[in-house]
C-alpha positions in Angstrom: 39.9 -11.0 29.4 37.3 -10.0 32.0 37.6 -11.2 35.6 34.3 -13.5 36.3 32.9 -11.8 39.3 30.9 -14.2 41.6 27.3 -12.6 43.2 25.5 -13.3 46.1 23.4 -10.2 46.2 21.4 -9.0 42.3 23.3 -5.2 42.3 21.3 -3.8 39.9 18.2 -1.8 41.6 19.9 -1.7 45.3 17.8 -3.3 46.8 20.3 -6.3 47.4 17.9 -9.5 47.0 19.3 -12.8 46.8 20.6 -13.9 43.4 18.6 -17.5 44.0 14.8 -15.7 44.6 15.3 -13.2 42.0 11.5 -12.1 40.8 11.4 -8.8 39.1 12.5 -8.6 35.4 15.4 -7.0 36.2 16.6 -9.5 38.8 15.4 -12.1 36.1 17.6 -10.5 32.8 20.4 -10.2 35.6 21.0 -14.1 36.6 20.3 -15.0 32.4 23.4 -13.1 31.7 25.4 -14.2 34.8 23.9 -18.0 34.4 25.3 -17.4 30.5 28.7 -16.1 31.5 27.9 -12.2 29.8 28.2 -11.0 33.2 30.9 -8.2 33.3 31.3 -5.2 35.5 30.7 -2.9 32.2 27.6 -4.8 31.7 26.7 -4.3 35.2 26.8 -0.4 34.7 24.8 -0.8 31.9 22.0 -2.3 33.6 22.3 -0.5 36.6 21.6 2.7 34.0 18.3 1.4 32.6 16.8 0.4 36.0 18.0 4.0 37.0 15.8 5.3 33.7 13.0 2.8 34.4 12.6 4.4 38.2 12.5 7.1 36.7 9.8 7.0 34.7 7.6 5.2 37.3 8.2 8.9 38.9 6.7 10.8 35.6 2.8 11.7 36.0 0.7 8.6 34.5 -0.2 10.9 31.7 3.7 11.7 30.6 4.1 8.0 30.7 0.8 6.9 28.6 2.3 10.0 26.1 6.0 8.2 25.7 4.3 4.4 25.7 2.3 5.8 22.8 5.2 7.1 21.0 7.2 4.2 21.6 4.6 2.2 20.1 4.7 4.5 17.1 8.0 4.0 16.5 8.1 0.9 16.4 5.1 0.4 14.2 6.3 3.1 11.7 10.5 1.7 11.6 9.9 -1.9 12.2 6.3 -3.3 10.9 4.7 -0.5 8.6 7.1 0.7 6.1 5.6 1.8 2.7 2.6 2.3 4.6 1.6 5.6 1.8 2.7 3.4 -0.8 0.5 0.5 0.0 -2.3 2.6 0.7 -2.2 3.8 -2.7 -1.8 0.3 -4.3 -5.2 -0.8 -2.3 -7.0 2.0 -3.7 -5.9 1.5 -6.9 -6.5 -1.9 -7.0 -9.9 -1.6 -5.9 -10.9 2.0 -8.3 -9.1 0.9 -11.3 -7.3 4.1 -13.1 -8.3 7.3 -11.6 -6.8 10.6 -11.7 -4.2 12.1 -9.2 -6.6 14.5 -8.0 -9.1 11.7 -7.3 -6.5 9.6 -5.8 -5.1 12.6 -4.0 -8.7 13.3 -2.1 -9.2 9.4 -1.2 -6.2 8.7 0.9 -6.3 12.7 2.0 -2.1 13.4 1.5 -0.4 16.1 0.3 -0.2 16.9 -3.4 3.8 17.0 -3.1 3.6 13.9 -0.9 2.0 12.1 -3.0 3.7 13.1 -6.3 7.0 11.5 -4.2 5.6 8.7 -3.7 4.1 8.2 -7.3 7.4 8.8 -8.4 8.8 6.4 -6.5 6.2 3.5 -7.0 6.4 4.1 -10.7 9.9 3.6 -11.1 9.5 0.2 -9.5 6.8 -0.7 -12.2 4.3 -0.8 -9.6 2.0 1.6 -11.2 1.2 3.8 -14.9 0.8 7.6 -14.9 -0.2 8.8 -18.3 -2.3 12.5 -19.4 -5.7 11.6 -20.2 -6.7 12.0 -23.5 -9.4 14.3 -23.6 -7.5 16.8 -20.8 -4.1 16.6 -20.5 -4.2 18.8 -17.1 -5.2 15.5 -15.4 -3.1 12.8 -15.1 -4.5 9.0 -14.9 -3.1 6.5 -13.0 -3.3 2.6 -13.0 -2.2 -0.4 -11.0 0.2 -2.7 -13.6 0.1 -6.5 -12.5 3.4 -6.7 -10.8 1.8 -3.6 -8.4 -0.9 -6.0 -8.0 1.3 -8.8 -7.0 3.0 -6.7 -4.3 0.5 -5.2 -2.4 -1.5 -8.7 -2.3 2.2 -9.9 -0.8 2.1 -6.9 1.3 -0.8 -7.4 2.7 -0.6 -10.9 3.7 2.7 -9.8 5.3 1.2 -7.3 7.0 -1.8 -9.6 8.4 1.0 -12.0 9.9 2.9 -9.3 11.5 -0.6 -7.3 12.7 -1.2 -11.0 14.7 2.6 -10.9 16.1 2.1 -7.6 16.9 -0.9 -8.1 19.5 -0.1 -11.5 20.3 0.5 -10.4 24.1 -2.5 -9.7 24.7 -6.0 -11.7 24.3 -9.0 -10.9 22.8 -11.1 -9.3 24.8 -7.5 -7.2 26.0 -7.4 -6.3 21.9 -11.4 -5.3 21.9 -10.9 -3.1 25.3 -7.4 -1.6 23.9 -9.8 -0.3 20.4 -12.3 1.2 22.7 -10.0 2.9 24.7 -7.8 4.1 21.1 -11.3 5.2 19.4 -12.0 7.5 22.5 -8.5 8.7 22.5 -8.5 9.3 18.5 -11.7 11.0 18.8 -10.9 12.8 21.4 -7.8 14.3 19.5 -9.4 14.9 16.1 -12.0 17.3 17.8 -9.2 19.2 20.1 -7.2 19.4 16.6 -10.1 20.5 14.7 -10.9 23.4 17.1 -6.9 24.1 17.1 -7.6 25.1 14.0 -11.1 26.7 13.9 -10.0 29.1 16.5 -6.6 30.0 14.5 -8.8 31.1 11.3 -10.9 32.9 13.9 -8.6 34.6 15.0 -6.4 35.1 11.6 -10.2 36.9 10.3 -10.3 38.7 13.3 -6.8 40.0 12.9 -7.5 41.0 9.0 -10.8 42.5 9.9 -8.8 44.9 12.5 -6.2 45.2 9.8 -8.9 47.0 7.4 -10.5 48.4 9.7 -7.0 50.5 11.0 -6.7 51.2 7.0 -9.8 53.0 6.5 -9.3 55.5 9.8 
């Protein structure tokens, strides 16, 4: 049974301010627990470790911090609100093209072919959608939405609406239009450095071939 401990003083950041005019989140979290009797000296530690981590990353440059914010965020979209994201993706499409052929499909959402095989695979076993060779050329493959596909995305998607207004429900609406302006510059931003990532690797992979042939015919 743990010893209740009595607290004058918050002990968590050191800087020793009076349990009664606590401010700070910290403080705040602190007297909840201690108010709620989940005070104990291992709990303590613990919080004494995460304000140690959160100093600690008020100490990173601004741009290291935006970097793990972001990825935070990421992780939480990807894990906890946007599962199936591939697979409702290609339920939309389908819903709105009617049957089309991989390839088509394949060029639409822009995945790869192996991706997207996995997650046909997957769908189709849940009766979501039809593959079948198309008549006239059996190379290509034709694929349709069945009505129970149709009645899960348009689930989905409602779903998805409700938890896109939990998400962002923080901040107002002019915070959400100024948060897209600042994203959109960012995304551009990205897409052009990765785009010339990879111009200047074929340049140089045509460069190093040229030299290549060039060594051969000496």
């Amino acid at each position: 049974m743990n010893k209740e401990i009595k607290y004058e003083k918050c002990p968590i950041c050191g800087k020793g301010c009076d349990v009664n005019e606590l401010k700070c989140c910290r403080g705040k979290k602190f007297i909840r627990l201690l108010n709620n009797g989940e005070i104990t000296e291992e709990k303590v530690k613990e919080l004494k470790e995460q304000s140690k981590k959160r100093e600690e990353f008020k100490k990173l440059p601004q741009e290291e911090r935006l970097m793990l914010m972001i990825g935070k965020c990421g992780t939480i979209l990807n894990n906890k609100h946007c599962g199936h994201h591939g697979r409702g993706r290609i339920l939309r499409v389908l819903l709105e093209k009617g049957t089309i052929t991989q390839s088509e499909l394949q060029n639409i959402i822009d995945i790869r072919s192996g991706s997207l095989s996995e997650i046909l695979s997957k769908i189709e076993e849940k009766e979501l959608i039809i593959r079948e060779k198309d008549e006239n050329d059996k190379r290509k493959v034709n694929i349709s939405i069945t009505e129970k596909g149709k009645e899960s995305i348009l689930l989905k998607e409602e779903e998805l609406k409700n938890r896109s207004k939990e998400l962002f429900n923080a901040i107002n609406e002019e915070e959400q239009q100024q948060l897209e302006v600042i994203l959109s510059k960012l995304l551009k931003s990205w897409r052009g450095n990765i785009a010339h990532g990879e111009h200047m690797k074929s340049h140089g992979r045509c460069k190093h071939k040229k030299h290549m042939k060039e060594k051969e015919i000496e």
